[in-house]
Kinemage of the C-alpha trace (Angstrom):
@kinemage 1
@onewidth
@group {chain A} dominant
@subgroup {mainchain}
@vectorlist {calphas} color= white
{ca unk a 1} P 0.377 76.619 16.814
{ca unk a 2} L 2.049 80.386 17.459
{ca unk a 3} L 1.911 82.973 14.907
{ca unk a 4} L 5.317 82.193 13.284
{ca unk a 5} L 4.749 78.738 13.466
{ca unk a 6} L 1.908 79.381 11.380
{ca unk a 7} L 3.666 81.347 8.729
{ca unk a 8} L 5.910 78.705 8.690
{ca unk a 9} L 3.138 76.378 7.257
{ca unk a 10} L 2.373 78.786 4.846
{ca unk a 11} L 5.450 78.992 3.071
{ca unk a 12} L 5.969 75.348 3.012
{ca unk a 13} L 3.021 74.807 1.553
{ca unk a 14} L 2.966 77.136 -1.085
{ca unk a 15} L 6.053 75.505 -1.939
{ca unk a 16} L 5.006 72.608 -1.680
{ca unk a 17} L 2.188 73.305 -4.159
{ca unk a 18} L 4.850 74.818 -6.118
{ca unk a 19} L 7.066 71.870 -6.653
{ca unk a 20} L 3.656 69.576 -7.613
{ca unk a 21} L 2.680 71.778 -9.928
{ca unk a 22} L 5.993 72.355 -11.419
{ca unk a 23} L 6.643 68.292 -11.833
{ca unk a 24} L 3.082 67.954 -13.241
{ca unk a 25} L 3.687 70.599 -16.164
{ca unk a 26} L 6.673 69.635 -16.839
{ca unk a 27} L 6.178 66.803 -19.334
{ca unk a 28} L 8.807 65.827 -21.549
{ca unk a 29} L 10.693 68.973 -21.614
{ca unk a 30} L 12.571 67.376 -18.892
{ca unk a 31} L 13.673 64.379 -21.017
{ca unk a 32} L 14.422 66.415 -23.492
{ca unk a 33} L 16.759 69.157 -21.176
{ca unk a 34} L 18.587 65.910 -20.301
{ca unk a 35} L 18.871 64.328 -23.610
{ca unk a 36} L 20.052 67.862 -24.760
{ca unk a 37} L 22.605 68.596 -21.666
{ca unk a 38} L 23.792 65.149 -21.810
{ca unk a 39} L 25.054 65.324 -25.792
{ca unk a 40} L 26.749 68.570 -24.833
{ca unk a 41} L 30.267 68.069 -26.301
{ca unk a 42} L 31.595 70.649 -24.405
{ca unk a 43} L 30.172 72.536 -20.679
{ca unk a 44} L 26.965 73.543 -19.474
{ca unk a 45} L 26.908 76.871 -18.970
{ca unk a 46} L 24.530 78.204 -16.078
{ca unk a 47} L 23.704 81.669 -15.608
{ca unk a 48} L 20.897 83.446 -13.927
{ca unk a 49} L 20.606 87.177 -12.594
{ca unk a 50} L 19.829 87.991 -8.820
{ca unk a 51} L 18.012 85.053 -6.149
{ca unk a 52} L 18.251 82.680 -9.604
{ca unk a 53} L 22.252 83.983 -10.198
{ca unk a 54} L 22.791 81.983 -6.577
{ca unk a 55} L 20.749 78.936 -7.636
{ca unk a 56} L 22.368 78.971 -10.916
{ca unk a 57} L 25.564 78.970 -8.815
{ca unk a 58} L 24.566 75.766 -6.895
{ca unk a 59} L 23.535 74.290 -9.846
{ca unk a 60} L 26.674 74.224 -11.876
{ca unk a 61} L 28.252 73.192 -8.550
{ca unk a 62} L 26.542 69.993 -8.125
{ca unk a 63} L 26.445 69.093 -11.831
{ca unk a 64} L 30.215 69.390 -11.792
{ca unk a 65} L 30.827 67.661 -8.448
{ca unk a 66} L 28.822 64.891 -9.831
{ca unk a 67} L 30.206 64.112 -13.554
{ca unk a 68} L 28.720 66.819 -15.831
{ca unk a 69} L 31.343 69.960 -16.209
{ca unk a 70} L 29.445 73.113 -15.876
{ca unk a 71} L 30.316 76.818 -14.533
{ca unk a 72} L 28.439 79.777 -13.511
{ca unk a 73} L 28.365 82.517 -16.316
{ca unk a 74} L 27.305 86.134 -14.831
{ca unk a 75} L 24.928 87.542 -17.031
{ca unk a 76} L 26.282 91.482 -16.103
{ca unk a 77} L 30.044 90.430 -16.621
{ca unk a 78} L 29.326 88.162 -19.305
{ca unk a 79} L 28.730 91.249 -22.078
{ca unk a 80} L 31.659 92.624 -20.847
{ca unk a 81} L 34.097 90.235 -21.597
{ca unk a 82} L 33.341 86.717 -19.939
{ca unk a 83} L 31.352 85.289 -23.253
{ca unk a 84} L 35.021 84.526 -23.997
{ca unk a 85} L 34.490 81.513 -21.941
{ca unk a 86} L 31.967 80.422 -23.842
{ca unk a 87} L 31.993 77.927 -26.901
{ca unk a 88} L 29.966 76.730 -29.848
{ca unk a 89} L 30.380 72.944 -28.242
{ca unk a 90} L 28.561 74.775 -24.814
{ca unk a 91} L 25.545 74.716 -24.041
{ca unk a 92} L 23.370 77.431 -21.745
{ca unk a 93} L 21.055 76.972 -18.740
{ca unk a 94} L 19.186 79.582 -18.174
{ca unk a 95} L 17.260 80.780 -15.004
{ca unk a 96} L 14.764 83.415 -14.712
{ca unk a 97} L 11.042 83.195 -13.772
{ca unk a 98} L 9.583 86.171 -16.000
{ca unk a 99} L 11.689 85.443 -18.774
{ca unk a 100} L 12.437 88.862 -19.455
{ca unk a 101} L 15.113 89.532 -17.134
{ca unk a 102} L 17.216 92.301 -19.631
{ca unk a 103} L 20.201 90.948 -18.738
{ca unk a 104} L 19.459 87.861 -20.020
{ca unk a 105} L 17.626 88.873 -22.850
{ca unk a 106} L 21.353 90.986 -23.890
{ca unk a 107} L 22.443 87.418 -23.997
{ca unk a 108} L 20.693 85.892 -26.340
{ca unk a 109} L 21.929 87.355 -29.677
{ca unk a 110} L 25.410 86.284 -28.773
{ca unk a 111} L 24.438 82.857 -28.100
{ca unk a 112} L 22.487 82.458 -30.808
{ca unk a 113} L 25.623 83.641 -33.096
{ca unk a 114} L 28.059 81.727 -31.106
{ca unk a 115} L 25.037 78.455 -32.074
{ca unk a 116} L 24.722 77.711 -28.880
{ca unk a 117} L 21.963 75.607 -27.671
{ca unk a 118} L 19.912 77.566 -24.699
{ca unk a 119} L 17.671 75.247 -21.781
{ca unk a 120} L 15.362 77.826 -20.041
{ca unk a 121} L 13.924 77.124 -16.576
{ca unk a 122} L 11.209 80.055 -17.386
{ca unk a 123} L 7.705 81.375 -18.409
{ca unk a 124} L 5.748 79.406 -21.032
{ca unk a 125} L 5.923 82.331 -23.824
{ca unk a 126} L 8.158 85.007 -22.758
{ca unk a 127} L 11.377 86.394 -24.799
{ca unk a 128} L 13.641 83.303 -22.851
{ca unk a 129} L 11.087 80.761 -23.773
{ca unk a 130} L 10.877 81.999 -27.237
{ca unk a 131} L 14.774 81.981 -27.483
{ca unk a 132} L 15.121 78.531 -26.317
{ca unk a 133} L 15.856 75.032 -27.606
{ca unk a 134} L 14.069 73.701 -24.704
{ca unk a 135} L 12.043 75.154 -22.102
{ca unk a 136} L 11.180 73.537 -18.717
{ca unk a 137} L 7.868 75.563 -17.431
{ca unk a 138} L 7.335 77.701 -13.800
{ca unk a 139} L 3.979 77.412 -12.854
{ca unk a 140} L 2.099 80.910 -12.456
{ca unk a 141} L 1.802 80.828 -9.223
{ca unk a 142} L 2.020 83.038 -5.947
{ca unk a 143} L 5.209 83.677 -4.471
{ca unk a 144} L 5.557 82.697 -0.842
{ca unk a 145} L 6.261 86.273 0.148
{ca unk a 146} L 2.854 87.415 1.349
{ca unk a 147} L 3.327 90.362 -0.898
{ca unk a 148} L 4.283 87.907 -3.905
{ca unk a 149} L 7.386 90.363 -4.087
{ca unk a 150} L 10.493 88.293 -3.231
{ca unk a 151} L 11.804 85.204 -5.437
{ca unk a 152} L 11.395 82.444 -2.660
{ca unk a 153} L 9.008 79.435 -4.242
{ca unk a 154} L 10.057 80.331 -7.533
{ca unk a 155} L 13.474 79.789 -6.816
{ca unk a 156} L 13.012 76.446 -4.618
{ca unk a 157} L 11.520 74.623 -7.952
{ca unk a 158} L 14.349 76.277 -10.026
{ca unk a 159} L 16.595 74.467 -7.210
{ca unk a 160} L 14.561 71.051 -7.690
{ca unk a 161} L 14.560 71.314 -11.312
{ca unk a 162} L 18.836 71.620 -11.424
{ca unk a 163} L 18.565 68.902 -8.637
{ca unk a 164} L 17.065 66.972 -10.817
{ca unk a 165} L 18.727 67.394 -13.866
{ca unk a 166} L 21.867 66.570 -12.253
{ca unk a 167} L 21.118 63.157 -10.762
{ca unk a 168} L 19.280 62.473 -13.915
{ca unk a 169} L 22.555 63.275 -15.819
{ca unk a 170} L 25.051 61.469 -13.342
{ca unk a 171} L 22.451 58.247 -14.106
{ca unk a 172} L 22.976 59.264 -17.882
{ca unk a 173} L 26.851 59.003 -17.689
{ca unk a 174} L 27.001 55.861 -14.853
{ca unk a 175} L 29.127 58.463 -12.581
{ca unk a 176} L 29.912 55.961 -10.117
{ca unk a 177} L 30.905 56.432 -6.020
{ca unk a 178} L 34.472 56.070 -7.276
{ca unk a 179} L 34.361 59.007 -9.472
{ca unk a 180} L 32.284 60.839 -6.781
{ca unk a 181} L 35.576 59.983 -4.751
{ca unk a 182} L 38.429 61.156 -7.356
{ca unk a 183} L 36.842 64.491 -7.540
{ca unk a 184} L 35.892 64.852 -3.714
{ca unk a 185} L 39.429 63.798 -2.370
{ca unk a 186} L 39.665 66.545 0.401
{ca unk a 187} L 35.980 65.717 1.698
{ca unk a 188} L 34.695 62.871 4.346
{ca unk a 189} L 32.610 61.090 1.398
{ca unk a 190} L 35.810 61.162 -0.548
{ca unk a 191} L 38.271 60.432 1.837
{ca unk a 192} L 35.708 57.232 3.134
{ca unk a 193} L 35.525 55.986 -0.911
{ca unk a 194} L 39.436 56.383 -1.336
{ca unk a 195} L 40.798 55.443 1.488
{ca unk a 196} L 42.007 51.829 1.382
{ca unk a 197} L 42.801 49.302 4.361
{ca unk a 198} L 46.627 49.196 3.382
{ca unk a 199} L 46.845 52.895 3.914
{ca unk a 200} L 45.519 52.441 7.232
{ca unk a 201} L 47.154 48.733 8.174
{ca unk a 202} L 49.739 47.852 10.534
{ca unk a 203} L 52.713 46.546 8.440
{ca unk a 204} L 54.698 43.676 8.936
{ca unk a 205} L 56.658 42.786 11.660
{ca unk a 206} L 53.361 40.808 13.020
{ca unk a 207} L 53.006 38.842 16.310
{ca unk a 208} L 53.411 35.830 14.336
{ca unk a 209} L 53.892 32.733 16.657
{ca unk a 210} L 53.798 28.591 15.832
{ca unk a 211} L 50.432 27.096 16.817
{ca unk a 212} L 52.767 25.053 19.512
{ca unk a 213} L 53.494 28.400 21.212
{ca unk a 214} L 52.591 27.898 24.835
{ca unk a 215} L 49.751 30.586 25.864
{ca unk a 216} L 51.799 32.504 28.695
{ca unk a 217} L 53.884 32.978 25.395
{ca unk a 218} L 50.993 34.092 23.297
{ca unk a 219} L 49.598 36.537 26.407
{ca unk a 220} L 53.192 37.925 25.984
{ca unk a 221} L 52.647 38.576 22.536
{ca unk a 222} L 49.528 40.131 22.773
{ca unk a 223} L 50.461 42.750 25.163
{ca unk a 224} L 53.238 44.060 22.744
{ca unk a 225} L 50.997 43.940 19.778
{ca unk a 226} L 47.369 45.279 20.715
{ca unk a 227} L 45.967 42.208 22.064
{ca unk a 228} L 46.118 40.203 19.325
{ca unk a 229} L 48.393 36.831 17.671
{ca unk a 230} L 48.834 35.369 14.686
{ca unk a 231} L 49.483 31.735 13.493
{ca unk a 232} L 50.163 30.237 9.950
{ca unk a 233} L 50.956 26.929 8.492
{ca unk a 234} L 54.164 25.796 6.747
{ca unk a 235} L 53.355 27.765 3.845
{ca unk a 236} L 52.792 31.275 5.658
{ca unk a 237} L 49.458 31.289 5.240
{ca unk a 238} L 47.040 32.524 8.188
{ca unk a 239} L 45.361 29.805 10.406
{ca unk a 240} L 43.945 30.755 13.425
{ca unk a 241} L 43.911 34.142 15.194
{ca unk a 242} L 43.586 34.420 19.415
{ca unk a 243} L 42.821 37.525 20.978
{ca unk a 244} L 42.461 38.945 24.451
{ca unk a 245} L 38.643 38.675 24.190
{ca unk a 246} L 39.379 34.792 24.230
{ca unk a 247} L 41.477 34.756 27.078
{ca unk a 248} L 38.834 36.297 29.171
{ca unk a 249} L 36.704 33.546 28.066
{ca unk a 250} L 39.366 30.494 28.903
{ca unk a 251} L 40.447 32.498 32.217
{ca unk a 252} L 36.410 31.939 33.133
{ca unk a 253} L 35.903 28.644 32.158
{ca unk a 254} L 38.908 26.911 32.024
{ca unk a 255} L 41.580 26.191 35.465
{ca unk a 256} L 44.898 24.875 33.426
{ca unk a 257} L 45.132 27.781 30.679
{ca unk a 258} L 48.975 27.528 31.285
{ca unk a 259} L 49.309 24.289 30.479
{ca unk a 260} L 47.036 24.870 26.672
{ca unk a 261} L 49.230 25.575 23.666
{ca unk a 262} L 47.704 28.031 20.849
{ca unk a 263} L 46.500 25.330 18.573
{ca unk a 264} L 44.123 24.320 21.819
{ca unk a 265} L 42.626 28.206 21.395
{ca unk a 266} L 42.840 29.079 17.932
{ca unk a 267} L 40.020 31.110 16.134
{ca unk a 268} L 40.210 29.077 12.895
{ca unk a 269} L 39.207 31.032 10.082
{ca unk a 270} L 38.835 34.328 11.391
{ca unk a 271} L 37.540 37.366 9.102
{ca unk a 272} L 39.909 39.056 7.399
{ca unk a 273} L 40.459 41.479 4.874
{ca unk a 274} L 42.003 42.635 1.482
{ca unk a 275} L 44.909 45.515 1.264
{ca unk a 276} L 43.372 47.288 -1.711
{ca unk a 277} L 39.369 46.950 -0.410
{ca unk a 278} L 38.378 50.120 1.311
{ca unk a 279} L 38.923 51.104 5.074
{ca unk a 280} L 34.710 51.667 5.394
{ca unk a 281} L 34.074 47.836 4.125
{ca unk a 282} L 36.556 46.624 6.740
{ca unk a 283} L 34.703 48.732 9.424
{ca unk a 284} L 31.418 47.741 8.666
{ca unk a 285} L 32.761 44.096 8.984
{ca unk a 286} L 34.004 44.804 12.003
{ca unk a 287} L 30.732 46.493 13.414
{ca unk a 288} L 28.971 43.721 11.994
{ca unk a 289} L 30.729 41.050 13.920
{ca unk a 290} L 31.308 43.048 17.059
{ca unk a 291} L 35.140 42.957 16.691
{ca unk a 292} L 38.282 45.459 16.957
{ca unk a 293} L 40.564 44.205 14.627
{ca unk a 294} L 41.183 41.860 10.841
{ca unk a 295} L 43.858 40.224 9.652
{ca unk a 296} L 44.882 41.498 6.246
{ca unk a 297} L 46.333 38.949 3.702
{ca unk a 298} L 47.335 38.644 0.587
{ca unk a 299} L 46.157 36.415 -2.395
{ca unk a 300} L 48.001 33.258 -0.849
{ca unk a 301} L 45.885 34.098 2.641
{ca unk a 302} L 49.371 35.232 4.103
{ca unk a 303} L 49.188 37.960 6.692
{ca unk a 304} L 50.576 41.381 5.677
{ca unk a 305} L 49.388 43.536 8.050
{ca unk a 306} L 46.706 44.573 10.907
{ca unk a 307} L 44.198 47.075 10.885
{ca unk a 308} L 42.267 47.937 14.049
{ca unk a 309} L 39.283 49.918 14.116
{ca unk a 310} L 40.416 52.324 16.318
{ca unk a 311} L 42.707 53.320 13.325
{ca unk a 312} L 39.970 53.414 10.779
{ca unk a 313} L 38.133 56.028 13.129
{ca unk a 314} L 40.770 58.447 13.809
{ca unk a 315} L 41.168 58.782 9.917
{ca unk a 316} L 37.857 59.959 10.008
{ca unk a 317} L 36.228 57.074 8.450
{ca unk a 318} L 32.896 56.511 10.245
């Protein structure tokens, strides 16, 4: 193993032995963050001051990308102005391994006016801790800087711990993929949830044809319309399908194809799909069954459209 690699080992083990230690003294402080975060009325409020200011940051982001409103609160510009954003309905997650970080400490008589509830991610028994509604305990442990100077393990289990607070919290509230979806819209998980198979279909006119359409006829059809034909019954309701993958079949095995009519060939009962299910479900269908293409229909099984997986992919939709 070279030298770097080595140090490399190092560090992920002492964070490593951070995180255990962190879930193992954590006890039911962590129920009770979430039980206190989760009757919030109005946002959580995260704030922390240097290396824990940017996991703070990343913190409120995730909560609020995944059901729980929060926003990052900088302690500096907070006592010059931004408290104004805060409320008595808030309530304040607080980051700092000593606990005594002063601008966090010039906090804490405003939130405790203002009766705002305070989580601390902190110390066991320094002024945050004492300050606090709940606290969720840092180990006192090593940093992995080899001079135990820079916040680097510290700040990986403050990281877990808002992690973990989040998904706990989007379990709390039943924040579903759909939501995930409203509020990602612009985003490849978002646009996969949201996107359904009608904004991605082929509308009518289809290469409809009666099942006593000779298959020259049908081959004709096909050509014009992506290699694909559609038949229905008397009521306009889908019957059979044939595709070019079929005629390669019948031009193997068969000598008189021009003499077969489309109700010889038909695939009866083919898989389809629903206008308002999502684009993904019809392309795992289609990867599932090793096809290119599904009939769409309505709630009477007649055909309103096509949608072709080469369409699903080039809306990004993988």
């Amino acid at each position: 193993m070279s030298g770097f690699l080595v140090e490399a080992a190092r560090v992920f083990e002492n964070e490593k032995t951070w995180l255990d230690r962190t879930l193992a003294g954590m006890g039911e402080s962590f129920d009770e963050a979430v039980s206190l975060l989760y009757s919030t009325k109005g946002k959580i409020i995260v704030t922390g001051m240097g290396k824990s200011g940017f996991i703070a940051r990343k913190i409120a982001a995730t909560m609020t990308s995944t059901g729980t409103p929060a926003y990052f609160l900088h302690p500096a510009e907070a006592v010059h102005g931004d408290l104004g954003l805060a409320d008595r309905d808030d309530t304040v997650l607080m980051l700092s391994r000593s606990g005594g970080t002063p601008e966090l400490a010039a906090l804490l008589p405003s939130f405790s006016r203002l009766g705002i509830r305070i989580v601390a991610i902190s110390r066991p028994g320094s002024i945050l801790a004492a300050a606090s509604d709940v606290v969720i305990p840092l180990p006192d442990l090593p940093e992995a800087c080899p001079y135990n100077l820079a916040p680097t393990a510290s700040t990986t289990a403050m990281l877990v711990i808002g992690d973990a607070l989040a998904m706990a919290l989007l379990k709390a509230g039943n924040f579903s993929p759909a939501d995930f979806a409203d509020i990602h819209p612009g985003g490849i998980l978002g646009r996969k949830l949201l996107t359904r198979v009608s904004d991605l279909m082929v509308p009518p006119p289809l290469p409809v044809m009666p099942e006593d359409a000779t298959l020259p006829d049908a081959v004709d059809m096909m050509t014009k319309h992506r290699g694909i034909c559609l038949c229905t019954d008397r009521n306009g309701a889908l019957s059979g399908i044939f595709v070019y993958g079929d005629l390669g079949r019948l031009m193997r095995d068969r000598d008189d194809i021009r003499s077969l009519v489309l109700s010889d060939v038909l695939i009866r009962n083919p898989s389809i799909a629903a206008p308002a299910e999502p684009a993904s479900s019809a392309l795992a269908r289609m990867e599932q069954r090793g096809i290119t293409s599904l009939v769409v229909v309505d709630g009477d099984s007649r055909p309103v459209g096509l949608i072709y997986l080469h369409d699903i992919m080039r809306a990004g939709i993988y």
